[in-house]
Steps between C-alpha positions, in 0.01 A plus 500: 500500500802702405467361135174777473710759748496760211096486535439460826720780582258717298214389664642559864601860372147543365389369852317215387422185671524172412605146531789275368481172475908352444593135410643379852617132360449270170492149459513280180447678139369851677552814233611749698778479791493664853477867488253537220182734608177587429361834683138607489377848594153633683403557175542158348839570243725224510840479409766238475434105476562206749390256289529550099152487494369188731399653841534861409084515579533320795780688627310834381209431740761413771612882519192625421415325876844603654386841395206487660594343828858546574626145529813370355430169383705182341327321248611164311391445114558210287395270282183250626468117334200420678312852402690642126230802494654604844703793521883376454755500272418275233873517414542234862689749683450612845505889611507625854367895467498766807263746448574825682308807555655847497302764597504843649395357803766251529789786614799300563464214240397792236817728543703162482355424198561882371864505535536186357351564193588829459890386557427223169372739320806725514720252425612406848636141543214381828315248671204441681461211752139382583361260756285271292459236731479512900307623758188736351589801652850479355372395134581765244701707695798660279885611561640720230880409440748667381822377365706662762325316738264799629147392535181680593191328605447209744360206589420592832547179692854442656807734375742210445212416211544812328897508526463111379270584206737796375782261515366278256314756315869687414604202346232383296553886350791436435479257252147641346316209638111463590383228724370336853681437772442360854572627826411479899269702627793645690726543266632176552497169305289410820136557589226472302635600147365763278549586138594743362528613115773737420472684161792646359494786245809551332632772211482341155778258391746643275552332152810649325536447130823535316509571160267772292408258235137445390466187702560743775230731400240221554624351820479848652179469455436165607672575795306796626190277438638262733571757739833590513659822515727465168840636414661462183873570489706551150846634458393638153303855577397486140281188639383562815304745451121579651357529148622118477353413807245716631366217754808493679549649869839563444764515237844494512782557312791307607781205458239216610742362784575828637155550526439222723725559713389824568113418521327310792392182432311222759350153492226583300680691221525349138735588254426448149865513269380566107869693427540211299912633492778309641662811615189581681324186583859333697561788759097529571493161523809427726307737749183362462543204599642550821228726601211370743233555223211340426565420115783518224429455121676557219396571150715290190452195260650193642775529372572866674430332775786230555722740347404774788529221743842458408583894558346466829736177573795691369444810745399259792152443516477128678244271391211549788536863419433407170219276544255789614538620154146458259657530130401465295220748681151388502268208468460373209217617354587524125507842518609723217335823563700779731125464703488158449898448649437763789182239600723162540819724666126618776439176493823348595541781779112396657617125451745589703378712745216280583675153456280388226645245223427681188336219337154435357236507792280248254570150584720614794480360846672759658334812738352825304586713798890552596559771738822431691533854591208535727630191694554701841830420759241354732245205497237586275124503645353135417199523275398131543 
């Protein structure tokens, strides 16, 4: 749901209702992961996608009902052998979808709702924990957390449930991470369990770039199509300049190392090195990789490369430090082109990001979807 806060918070400040229908759990080759919605208004606009396209009219009609009636429902969708005109995913995945209304009749689960979206669209690193799976009077109800650990909403059912959920709901924030997880009815890991799927909305992930060369120009742009918020950091003001890269959120000019010391960085962060300059690319480097980021390349010709490995020996990089390194950067992709460079150096980062091989789906055994990331701390809800 919070992938579509930007929209939804419109419509609650317009005071529209509607429903959303979110992606609860997946099984097998499902396209989209937990935490992808679909909302429908009185009116009959929809926005956002569960599916890619294989239940979205089944799913449609589902909060077209929940707007009519009231009822939070749980609905299961996948693919049929005996019955291929069914509704399904013909792709032989499974999807689990809650479909929640939110009206201006439902008070408590409405202003919920409100301050969570309204907090992701300004920016505000938050979560929202639903009960998708329990007793019916507790199904959809919503806690709004922040990272500090505040809350507001409630479940309504025994306090040690709420303090329990808030717990867990911190830390899957934490880390950015959307998913189920399963807990007493008490609060407990006793009792009858319920689940509950925590979605975590986090600010963008940074992606610094060093070096204002015209490879840089085009991954700026890349990046910011991926989503990040992009920074691109030069020593040379001549260079780093916002004519030169008017996609950028930020440019800075500054010794590349200094820099990144001085910036904040997390797990999620990439840093992209196209200085292409011993005197730059060693002391960026030697900092780099000691950093709890989520990707280091480096740009150079083979040959650069050993020879900056050696540098890095020389001033004490060890060998695991060095082996998070990708340099040469990118996959390869044959690429020539600045564009054409700045797509296998996306690609690499994705690859990464997602666990995927890189290779040639055709011919390959190996899953389409990789999404390591939404792999939650706790059990994940079965979908079997």
């Amino acid at each position: 749901m919070l992938d579509i806060a930007e929209e939804l918070h419109r419509w609650v400040e317009q005071g529209r209702d509607f429903a959303v229908a979110t992606v609860v759990a997946v099984g097998g080759s499902a396209p989209r992961q937990p935490g992808a919605a679909l909302a429908v208004d009185a009116e009959g606009t929809a926005i956002g996608s569960v599916s890619g396209g294989c239940v979205e009219g089944a799913v449609y009609e589902l909060c077209r009902q929940a707007l009519e009636d009231g009822d939070t429902v749980l609905e299961r969708f996948g693919y049929s052998d005996d019955d291929a005109f069914a509704v399904g995913l013909t792709c032989g995945g499974v999807i689990d979808i809650l479909v929640t209304p939110v009206r201006a009749r439902d008070t408590a689960r409405r202003a919920v709702l409100a301050t969570a979206l309204a907090a992701v669209a300004d920016g505000q690193a938050t979560a929202v924990a639903r009960i998708v799976s329990g007793p019916a009077d507790l199904m959809g109800r919503a806690l709004l957390v922040r990272s500090d650990g505040t809350y507001e909403g409630g479940f309504g059912a025994h306090p040690e449930l709420d303090r329990t959920v808030v717990g867990e709901t911190v830390a899957q924030l934490d880390a950015g991470r959307t998913g189920t997880l399963e807990i007493g009815e008490q609060g407990s890991r006793c009792g009858a369990p319920l689940t509950v799927l925590v979605e975590s909305s986090v600010p963008p992930p940074r992606m610094i770039v060093f070096g204002a060369i015209d490879f840089a120009s085009a991954l700026v742009r890349m990046g910011k199509f991926l989503g990040y918020r992009v920074t691109v950091c030069d020593a040379r003001p001549v260079f780093a300049t916002r004519t030169r890269f008017p996609d950028a959120d930020e440019i800075v000019v500054d010794w590349p190392h200094r820099y990144l010391e001085s910036t904040d960085v997390d797990a999620r962060t990439v840093l992209c090195v196209l200085t292409h300059d011993a005197k730059f690319d060693v002391p960026l480097l030697r900092l780099a990789l000691r950093l709890p980021v989520a990707y280091v390349g480096a740009m150079g010709s083979r040959r650069t490369h050993l020879d900056r490995n050696q540098r890095l020996r020389e001033v004490g990089v060890t060998e695991l430090e060095l082996a998070r390194l990708r340099s040469p950067i990118g996959l390869d992709l044959g690429a020539r082109t600045p564009e054409e460079t700045a797509l296998s150096i996306a690609s690499e980062i994705v690859a990464n990001r997602r666990g995927g091989s890189g290779t040639s789906l055709t011919g390959a055994h190996t899953p389409i979807h990789h999404d390591p990331n939404s792999v939650p701390a706790r059990r994940i809800g079965s979908v079997a």
